[in-house]
N, C-alpha and C positions, 0 to 999 in steps of 0.2 A: 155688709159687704166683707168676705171673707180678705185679709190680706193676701197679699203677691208674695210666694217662696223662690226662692234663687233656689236654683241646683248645680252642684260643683259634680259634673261626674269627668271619673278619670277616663282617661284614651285606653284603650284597649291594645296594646298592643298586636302589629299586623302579624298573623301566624299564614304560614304557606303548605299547602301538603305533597308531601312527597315526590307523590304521583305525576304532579302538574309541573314539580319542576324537572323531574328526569331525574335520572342516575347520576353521580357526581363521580363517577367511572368510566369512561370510553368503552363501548361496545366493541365487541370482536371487527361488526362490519366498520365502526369509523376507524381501529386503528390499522386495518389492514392497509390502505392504501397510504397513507402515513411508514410502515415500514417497507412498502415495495418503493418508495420513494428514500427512504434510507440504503437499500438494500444495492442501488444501483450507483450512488455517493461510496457506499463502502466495497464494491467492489472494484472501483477505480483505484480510491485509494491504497487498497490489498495489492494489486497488481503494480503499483510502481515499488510499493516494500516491499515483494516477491523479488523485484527485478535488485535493488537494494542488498537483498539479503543475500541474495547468489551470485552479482555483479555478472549477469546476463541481460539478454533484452529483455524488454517488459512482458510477460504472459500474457494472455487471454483469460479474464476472469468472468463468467459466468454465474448472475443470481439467477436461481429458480423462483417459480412464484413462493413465496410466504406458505406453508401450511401450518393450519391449527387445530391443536389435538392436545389430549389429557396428559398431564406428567407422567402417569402410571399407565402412557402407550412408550415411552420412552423407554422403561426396564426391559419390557416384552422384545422391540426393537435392538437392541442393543449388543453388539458383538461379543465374541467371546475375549477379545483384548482392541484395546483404544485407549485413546487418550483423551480424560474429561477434565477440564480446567473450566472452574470457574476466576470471572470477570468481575471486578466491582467496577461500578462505573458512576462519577461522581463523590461528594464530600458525603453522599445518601447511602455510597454503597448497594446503588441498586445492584442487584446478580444475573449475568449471565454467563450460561454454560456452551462453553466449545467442545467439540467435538471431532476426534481427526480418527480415523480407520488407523486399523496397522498394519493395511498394505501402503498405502502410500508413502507414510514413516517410513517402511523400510526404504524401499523405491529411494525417498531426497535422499536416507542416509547414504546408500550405495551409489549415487549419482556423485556425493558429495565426495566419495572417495575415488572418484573418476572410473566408477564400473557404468551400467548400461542404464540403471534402474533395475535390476532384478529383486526379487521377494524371493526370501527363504521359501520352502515349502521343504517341511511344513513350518509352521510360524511358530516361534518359540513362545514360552508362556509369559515369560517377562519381556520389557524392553531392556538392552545392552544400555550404555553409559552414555555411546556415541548418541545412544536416539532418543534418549532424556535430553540431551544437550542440544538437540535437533530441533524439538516439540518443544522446548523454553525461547527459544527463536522463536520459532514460531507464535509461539503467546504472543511473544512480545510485539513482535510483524504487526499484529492480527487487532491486537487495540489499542495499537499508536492510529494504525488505518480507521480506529473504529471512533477514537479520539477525531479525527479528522474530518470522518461522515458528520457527523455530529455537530461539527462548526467549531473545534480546538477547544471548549469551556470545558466540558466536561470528561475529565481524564480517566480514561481506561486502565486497572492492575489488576495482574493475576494473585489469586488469592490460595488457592488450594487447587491440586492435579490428584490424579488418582486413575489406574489400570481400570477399576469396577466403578462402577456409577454406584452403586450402592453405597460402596464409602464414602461418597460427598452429600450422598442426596439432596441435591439445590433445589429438591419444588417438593410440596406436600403432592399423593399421587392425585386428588380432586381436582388439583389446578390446573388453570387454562393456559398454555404456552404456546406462543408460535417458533415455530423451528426455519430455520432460512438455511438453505445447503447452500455454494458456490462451489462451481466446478471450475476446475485451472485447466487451461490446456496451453501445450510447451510445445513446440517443435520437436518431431522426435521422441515424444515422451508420450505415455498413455496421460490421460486423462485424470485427474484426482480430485475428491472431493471433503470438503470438511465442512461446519457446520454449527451459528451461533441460533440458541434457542432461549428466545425472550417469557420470560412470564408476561402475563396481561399487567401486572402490578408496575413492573419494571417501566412498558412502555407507556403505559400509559402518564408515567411521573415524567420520562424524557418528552412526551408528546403534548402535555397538560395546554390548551388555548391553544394550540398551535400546529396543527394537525394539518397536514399539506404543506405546510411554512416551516421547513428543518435549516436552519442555520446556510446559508450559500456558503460552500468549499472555499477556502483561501485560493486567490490566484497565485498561481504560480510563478517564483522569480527569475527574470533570466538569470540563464548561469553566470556567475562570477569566476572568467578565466586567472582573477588570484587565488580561488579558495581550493582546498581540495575537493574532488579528488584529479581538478584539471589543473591546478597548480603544476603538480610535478610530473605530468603527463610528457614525456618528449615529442616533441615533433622534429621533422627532420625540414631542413632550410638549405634549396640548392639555389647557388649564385653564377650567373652565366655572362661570364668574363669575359670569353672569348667567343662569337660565332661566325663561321667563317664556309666559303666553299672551295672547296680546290680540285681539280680536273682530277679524273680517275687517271690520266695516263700520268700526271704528277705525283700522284698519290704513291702508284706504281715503281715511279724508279725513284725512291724514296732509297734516300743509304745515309749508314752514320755518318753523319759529320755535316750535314745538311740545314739548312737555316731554312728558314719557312718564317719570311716578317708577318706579323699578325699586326691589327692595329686593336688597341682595349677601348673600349665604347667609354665616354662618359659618366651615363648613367647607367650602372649595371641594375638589373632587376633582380630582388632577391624575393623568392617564389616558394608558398609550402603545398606541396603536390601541384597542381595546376595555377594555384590562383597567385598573384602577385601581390604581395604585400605590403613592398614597399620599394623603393628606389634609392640607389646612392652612389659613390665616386671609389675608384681604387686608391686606396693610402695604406699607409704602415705604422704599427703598434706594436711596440716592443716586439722590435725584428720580426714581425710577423705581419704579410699580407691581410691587408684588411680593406673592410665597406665601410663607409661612412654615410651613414642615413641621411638622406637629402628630405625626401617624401615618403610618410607613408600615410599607409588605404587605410 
């Protein structure tokens, strides 16, 4: 009877292929609807820094859908003068690239000096000082608001600007980038457009498990009438001391020297434009007529 042998065999380690588990990249189709869902986050937030930057009412900001297309349709594309500022975004430095024409440039700058919006013609070859200074606003507008879409974690800087895209070149030209325009519209003003264009690399690291599920926008605080810029805002306060009727044919033979007894109310209401705010008594403070707050709303 031959003896009984043990065998010790080792575990194989589980191996997976490739194939079976998918791509550890975000496809063009999952991350599009992922950035049209950013795309509509960031142009809310653009549109209150718009409003911010120029201390007018809020714009009208405008996402187009998402298109995607090769880095090296972007050189082909590309004006004879604009302005290209790339974005890092994140402690990763992911990169994105904005985009602003140099008609609209001129347009704020000329606005900004209380002309109409008018554009040179023809368009000079560089940008003036003013519209450097202009277009660095504008960065900065652009991804605080981009910081914001985002859910506040991930901070937006500009890193490098440049007249020619050649001189930055942020994308190899094989690469897959989506490009997102926003169109502004102002009261009075034409229309303007600028424009941030994601690598597939970029969003997909902002996007990673979470694709539909972008951060919810911070709610908004009510204003705090101690901070600025409502702090030192005046408002005007009219107090109705006396109200009275007296006959037109009294009114009439009105002559110097004339007495007319009024009786002062109690409580006088003191009122800013229409609304009443508060209520109080006539008294005196250092020899000066005064209200004494009883109630207020």
């Amino acid at each position: 009877m031959r003896p009984d042998h043990s065998f010790i065999v080792d575990r194989v380690a589980a191996q997976h292929c490739a194939e079976l588990l998918g791509p550890t990249t975000p496809s063009v189709a999952e991350l599009a609807p992922s950035l049209a869902l950013l795309s509509g986050r960031l142009a809310l937030a653009f549109a209150g820094g718009l409003a911010r930057l120029s201390g007018t009412e809020e714009p009208s900001v405008r996402p187009d859908a998402p298109r995607t297309l090769l880095a090296s349709q972007l050189g082909h594309e590309a004006p004879d003068l604009a302005s290209y500022a790339v974005l890092a975004i994140g402690p990763e430095r992911h990169q994105v690239l904005l985009t602003c024409a140099a008609d609209p440039v001129f347009r704020l700058v000329d606005r900004a000096f209380g002309g109409r919006g008018v554009v040179p013609k023809p368009l000079p070859q560089s940008f003036p000082l003013s519209a450097e200074l202009l277009v660095q606003r504008l960065e900065q507008t652009l991804a605080a608001a981009l910081q914001e879409a985002l859910g506040g974690a991930l901070a937006a800087t500009p890193l490098q600007r440049d007249t020619r895209l050649s001189q930055i070149a942020p994308f190899t030209p094989d690469e897959t980038v989506f490009e997102l325009a926003m169109t502004v519209e102002e009261p009075g003003c034409e229309p303007w457009v600028l424009s941030l264009t994601f690598p597939q690399a970029t969003l997909a690291a902002l996007f990673a498990g979470r694709e539909r599920k972008l951060p919810k926008l911070s709610t908004p605080h009510s204003p705090d009438p101690m901070s600025e810029p409502y702090a030192s805002l005046p408002i005007t306060l009219n107090a109705t001391v006396v109200d009275m009727m007296v006959p037109f044919t009294r009114l009439a033979a009105l002559q110097v020297g004339d007495v007319i007894p009024v009786a002062i109310a109690r409580q006088v209401p003191l009122k800013a434009g229409e609304r009443t705010i508060a209520v109080g008594s006539i008294g005196e403070f250092e020899d000066r007529v005064a209200i004494q707050i009883n109630t207020a709303f």
